[in-house]
LUMBA-427073 format. One record per residue (C-alpha): residue number from 0; residue in three letters; chain; x, y, z. Coordinates in steps of 0.2 Angstrom, whole numbers. Each point is the difference from the previous one (the first is absolute). Layout:
N
  seq  type  mol     px     py     pz
  NUM   Ala    A      X      Y      Z
...
END
This chain:
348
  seq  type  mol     px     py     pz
    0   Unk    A   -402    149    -42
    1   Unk    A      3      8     18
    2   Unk    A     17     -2      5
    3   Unk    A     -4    -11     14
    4   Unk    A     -5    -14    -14
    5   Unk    A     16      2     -8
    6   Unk    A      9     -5     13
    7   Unk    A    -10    -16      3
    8   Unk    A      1     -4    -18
    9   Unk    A     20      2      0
   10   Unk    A      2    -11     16
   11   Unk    A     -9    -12     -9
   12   Unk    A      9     -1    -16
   13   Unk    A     15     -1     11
   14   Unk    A     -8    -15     10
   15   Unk    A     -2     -8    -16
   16   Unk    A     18      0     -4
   17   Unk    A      5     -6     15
   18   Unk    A    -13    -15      0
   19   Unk    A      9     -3    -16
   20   Unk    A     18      1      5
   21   Unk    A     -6    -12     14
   22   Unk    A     -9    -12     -9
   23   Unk    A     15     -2    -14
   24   Unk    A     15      0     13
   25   Unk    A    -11    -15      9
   26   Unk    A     -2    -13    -16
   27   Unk    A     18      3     -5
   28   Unk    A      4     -6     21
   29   Unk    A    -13    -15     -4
   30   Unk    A      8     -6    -17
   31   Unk    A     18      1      7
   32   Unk    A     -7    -11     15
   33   Unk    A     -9     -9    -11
   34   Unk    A     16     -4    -10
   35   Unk    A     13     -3     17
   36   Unk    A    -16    -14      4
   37   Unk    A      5     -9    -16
   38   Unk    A     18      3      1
   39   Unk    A     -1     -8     19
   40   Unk    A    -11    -11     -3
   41   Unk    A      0    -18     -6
   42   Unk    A      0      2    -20
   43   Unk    A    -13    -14     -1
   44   Unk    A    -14     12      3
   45   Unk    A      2     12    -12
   46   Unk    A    -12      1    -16
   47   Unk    A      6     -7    -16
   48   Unk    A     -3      5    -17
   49   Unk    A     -5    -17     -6
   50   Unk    A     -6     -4    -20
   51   Unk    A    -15    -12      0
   52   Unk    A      1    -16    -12
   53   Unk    A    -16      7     -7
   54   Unk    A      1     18     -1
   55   Unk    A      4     10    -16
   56   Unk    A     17      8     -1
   57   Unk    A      2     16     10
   58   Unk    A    -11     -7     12
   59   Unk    A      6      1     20
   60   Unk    A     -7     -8     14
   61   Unk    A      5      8     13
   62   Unk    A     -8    -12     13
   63   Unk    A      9     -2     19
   64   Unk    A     11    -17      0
   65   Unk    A      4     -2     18
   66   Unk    A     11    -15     -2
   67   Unk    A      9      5    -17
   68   Unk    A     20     -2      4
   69   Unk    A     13     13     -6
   70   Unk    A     13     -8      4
   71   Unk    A     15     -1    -12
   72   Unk    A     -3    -19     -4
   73   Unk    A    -17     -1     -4
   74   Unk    A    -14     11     -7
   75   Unk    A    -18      0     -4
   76   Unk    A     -4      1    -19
   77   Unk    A    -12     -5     -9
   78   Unk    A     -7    -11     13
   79   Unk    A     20    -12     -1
   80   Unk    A     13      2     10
   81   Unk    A     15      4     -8
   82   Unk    A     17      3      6
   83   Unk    A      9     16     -3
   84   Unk    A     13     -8    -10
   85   Unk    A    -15     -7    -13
   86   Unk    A     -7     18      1
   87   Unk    A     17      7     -4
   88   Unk    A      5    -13    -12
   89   Unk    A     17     -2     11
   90   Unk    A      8    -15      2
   91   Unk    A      0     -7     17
   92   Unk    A     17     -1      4
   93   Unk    A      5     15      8
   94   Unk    A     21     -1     -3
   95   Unk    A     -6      5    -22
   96   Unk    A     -9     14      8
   97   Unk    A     18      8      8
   98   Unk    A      8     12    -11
   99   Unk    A     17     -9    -11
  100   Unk    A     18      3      8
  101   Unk    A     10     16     -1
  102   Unk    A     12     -2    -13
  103   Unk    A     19      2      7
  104   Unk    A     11     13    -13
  105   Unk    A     18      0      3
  106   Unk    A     14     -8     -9
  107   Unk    A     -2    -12    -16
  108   Unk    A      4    -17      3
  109   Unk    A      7    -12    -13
  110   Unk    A     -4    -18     -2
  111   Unk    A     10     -5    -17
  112   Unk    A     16     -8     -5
  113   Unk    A     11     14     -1
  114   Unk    A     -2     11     12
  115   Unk    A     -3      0     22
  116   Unk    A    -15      3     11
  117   Unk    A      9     20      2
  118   Unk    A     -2      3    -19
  119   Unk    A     18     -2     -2
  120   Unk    A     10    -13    -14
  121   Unk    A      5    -15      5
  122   Unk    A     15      1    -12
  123   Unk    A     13     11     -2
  124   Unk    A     15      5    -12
  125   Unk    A     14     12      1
  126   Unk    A     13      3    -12
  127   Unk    A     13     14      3
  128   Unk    A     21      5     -2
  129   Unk    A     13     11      7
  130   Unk    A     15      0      9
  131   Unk    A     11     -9     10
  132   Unk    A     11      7     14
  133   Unk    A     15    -11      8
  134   Unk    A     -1      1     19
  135   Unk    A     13     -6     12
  136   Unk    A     16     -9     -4
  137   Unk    A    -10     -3    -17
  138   Unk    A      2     17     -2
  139   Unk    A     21     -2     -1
  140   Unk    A      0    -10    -17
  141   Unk    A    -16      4     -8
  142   Unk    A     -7     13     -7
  143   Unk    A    -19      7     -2
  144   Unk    A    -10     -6    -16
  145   Unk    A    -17     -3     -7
  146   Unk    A    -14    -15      5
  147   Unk    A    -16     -4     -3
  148   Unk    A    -16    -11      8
  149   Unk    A    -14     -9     -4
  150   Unk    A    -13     -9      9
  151   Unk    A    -18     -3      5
  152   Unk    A    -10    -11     14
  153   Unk    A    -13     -1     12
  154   Unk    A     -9     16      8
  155   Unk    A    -11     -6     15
  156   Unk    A     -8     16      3
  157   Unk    A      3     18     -5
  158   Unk    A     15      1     15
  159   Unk    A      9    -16     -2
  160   Unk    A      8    -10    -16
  161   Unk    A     13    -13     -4
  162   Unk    A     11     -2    -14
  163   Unk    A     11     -9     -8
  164   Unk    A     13     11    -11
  165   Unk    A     15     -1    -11
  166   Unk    A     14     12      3
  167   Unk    A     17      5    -13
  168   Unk    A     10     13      8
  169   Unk    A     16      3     -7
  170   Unk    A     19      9      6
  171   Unk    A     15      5     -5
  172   Unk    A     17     -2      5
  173   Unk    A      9     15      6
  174   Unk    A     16      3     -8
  175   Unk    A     11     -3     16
  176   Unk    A     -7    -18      0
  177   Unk    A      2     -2    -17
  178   Unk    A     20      9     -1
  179   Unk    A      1    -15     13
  180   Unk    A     -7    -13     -8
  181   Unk    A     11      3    -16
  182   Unk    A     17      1     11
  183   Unk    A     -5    -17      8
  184   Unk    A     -4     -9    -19
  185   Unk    A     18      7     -5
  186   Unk    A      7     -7     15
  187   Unk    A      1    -15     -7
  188   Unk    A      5      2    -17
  189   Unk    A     15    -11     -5
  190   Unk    A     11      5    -14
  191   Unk    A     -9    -15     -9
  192   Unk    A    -15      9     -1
  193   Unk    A      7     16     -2
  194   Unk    A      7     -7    -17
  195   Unk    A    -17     -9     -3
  196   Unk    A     -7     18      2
  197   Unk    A    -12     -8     13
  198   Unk    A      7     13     12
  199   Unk    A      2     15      7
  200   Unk    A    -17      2     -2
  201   Unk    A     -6     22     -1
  202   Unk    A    -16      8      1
  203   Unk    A    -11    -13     11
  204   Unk    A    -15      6      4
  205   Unk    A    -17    -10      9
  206   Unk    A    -16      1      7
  207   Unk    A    -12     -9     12
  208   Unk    A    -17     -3      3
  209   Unk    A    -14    -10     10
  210   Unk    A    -14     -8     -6
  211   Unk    A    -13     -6     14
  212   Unk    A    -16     -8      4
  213   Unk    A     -8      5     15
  214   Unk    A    -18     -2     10
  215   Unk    A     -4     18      6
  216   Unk    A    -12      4     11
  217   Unk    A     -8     16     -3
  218   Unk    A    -11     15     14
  219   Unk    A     -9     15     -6
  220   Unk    A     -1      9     16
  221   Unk    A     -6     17     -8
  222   Unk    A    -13      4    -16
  223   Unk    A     -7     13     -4
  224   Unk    A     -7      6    -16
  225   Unk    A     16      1     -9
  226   Unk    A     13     -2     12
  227   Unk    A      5    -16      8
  228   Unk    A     14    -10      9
  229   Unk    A      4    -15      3
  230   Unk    A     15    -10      9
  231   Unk    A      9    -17     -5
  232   Unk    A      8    -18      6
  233   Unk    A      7    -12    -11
  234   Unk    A     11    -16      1
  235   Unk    A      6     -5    -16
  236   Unk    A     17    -11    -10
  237   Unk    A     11     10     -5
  238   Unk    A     11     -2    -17
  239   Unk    A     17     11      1
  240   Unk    A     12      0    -17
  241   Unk    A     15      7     -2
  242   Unk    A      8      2    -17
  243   Unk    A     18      7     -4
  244   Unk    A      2      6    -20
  245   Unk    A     14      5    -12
  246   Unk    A      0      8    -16
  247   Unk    A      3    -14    -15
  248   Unk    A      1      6    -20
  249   Unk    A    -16     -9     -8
  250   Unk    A      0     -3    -18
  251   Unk    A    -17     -2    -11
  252   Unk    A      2     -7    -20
  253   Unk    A     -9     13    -13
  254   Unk    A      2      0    -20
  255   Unk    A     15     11      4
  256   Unk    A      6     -9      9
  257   Unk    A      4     -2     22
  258   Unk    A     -4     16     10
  259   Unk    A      6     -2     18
  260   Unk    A     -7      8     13
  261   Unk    A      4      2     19
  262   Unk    A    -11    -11     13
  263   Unk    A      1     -2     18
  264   Unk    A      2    -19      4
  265   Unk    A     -1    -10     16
  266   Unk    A     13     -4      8
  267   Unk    A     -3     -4     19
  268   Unk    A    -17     -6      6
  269   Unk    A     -7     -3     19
  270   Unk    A    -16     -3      8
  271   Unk    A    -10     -4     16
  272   Unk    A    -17     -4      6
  273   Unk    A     -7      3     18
  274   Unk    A    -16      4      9
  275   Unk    A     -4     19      2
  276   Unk    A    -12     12      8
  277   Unk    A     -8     17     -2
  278   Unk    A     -9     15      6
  279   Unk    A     -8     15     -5
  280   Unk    A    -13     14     -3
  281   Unk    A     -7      7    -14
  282   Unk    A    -11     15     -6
  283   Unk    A    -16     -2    -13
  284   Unk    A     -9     13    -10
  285   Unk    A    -16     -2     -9
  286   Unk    A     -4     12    -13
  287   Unk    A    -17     -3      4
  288   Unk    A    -10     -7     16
  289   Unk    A     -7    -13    -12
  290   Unk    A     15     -6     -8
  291   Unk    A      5    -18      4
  292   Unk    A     18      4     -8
  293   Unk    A     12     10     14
  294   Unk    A     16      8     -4
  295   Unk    A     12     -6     13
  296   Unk    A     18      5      6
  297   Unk    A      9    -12     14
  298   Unk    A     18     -3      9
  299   Unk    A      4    -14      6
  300   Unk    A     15     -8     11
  301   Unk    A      6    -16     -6
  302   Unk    A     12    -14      7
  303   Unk    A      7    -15     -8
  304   Unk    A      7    -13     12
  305   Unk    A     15     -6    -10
  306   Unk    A     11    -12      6
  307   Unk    A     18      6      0
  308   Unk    A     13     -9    -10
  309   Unk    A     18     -3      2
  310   Unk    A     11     10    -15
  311   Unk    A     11     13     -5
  312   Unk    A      2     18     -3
  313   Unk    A     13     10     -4
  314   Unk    A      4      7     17
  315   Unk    A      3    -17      6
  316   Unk    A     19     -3      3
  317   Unk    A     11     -8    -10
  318   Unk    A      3    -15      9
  319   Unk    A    -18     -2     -3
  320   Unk    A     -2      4    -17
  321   Unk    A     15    -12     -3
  322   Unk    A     -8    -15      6
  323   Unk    A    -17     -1     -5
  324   Unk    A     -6     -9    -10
  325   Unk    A    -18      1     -2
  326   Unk    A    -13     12    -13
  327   Unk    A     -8     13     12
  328   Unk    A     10     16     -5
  329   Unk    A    -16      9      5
  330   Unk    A     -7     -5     17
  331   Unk    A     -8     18      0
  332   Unk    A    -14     -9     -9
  333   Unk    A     -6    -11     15
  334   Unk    A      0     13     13
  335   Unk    A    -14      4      8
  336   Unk    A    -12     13    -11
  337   Unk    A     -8     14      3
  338   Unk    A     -9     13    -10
  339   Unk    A    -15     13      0
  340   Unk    A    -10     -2    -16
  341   Unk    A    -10     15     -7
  342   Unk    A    -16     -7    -10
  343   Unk    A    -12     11    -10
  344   Unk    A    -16     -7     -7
  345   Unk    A    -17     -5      0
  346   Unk    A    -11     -9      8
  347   Unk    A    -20    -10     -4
END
């Protein structure tokens, strides 16, 4: 081969490729067109893949259907038209097809007897003791002493409670009051009873206390995991006792015989109701955040309207001490009171 046929025959072969190229790159630009007609197109003339009644399975006939609807609602099969929900097996209504609510997470809520939508009890107890201090012109005759609490009520959420508590704080008589006391019950001592040995009498000694019932409204303002505080109101009646003792020998029968013994006997005796009122704050601590029992440690102010009564003491003068006649020797005891009591207990 001369090289002149070479040539021809190399320019050939590349012809060829380039026929090729062309005639591929032109069907792929008639299926695409061919496909965007469809897409464009009103769907009712595309060809459907359609199962005679009477062909054998695996059988298509692949004839045009012009007026065959592709519409969402209806559809051409087996020669019925059925409805996409029947084709689907759906049911019709379309609110079962939508997907259930989102379920809200967040704080438990109670329904029951015993305790509040917030999770909190609706009950509460407390029971607690400590100490009482003797404030103002309380605080001249009395001394401080011991007292205890109990109670329990209502809790209308985790914040805010009501209840109804018992009291018993008790005092002691200082010994100035008492030195006067003593003078004031030998005042009066006539030689009679002297010789009777009613009088003088020696070593008085006393004490006071209150007992109350009160309605006490009750806040937490703070809580934390352990730590809590809370404040407090209450309006109550208020039971105040004074009693005056002396020392008396006592005497108990054995098999021996008598054995005396030395006892502390009344000997003057005074009391006084009134309305009072109280207020305070307090500090809880939970030894663990889920714990329904709180430690608690709380002051409180406390004042007792007494009503004063006419009576003696034994700075009154003479002239007065001479003529009365009544029993109050110790008007001390209807004063006006006040006191700070220290508490320490638990609370549920």
């Amino acid at each position: 081969m001369d090289m002149t046929s070479f040539r021809v025959a190399r320019v050939s072969g590349l012809a060829g490729r380039l026929s090729a190229l062309s005639a591929l790159a032109l069907t792929s630009t008639l299926v695409l067109h061919a496909q965007n007609l469809v897409s464009d197109n009103d769907l009712n003339a595309a060809p459907v893949m359609h199962l005679a009644a009477n062909d054998t399975p695996g059988t298509l006939d692949l004839a045009y259907h012009a007026g065959v609807d592709y519409s969402s609602s209806s559809s051409s099969l087996d020669g019925g038209d059925l409805s996409a929900t029947e084709r689907l097996d759906l049911p019709a209504d379309s609110s079962a097809l939508q997907p259930p609510p989102r379920r809200r997470y967040g704080r438990p809520r109670y329904n029951d007897s015993s305790h509040n939508s917030d999770g909190s009890s609706k009950y509460g107890f407390l029971a607690g003791a400590g100490f009482t201090l003797p404030v103002g012109d309380t605080y001249h005759y009395f001394n401080t002493s011991y007292g205890f609490q109990v109670g329990g009520g209502r809790n209308f959420n985790k914040n805010f409670s009501v209840n109804l508590q018992f009291d018993w704080d008790k005092f002691g008589i200082n010994g100035a009051t008492l030195g006067s006391q003593e003078n004031l019950y030998n005042y009066y001592c006539t030689p009679t009873d002297a010789a009777n040995g009613v009088c003088p009498i020696s070593g008085l000694d006393g004490n006071n206390h209150v007992w109350s019932f009160s309605v006490d409204p009750t806040y937490n303002f703070y809580q934390g995991e352990k730590l809590g505080a809370y404040g407090v109101v209450g309006v109550g009646f208020y039971h105040k006792v004074t009693t005056f003792t002396v020392p008396t020998i006592g005497a108990v029968e054995t098999l021996f015989g008598p054995i005396e013994y030395e006892q502390n006997s009344n000997f003057d005796h005074y009391t006084s109701n009134a309305p009072g009122f109280n207020g305070g704050f307090g500090l809880t601590y939970k030894a663990s955040r889920f714990s329904n029992q709180r430690l608690y440690a709380e002051a409180r102010y406390v004042f007792i309207d007494n009503s004063q009564r006419t009576g003696i003491t034994y700075n009154s003068s003479t002239a007065v001490l001479n003529s009365y006649t009544g029993y109050n020797d110790f008007p001390q005891n209807s004063n006006r009171t006040t006191y700070i009591p220290i508490k320490f207990g638990v609370r549920f």
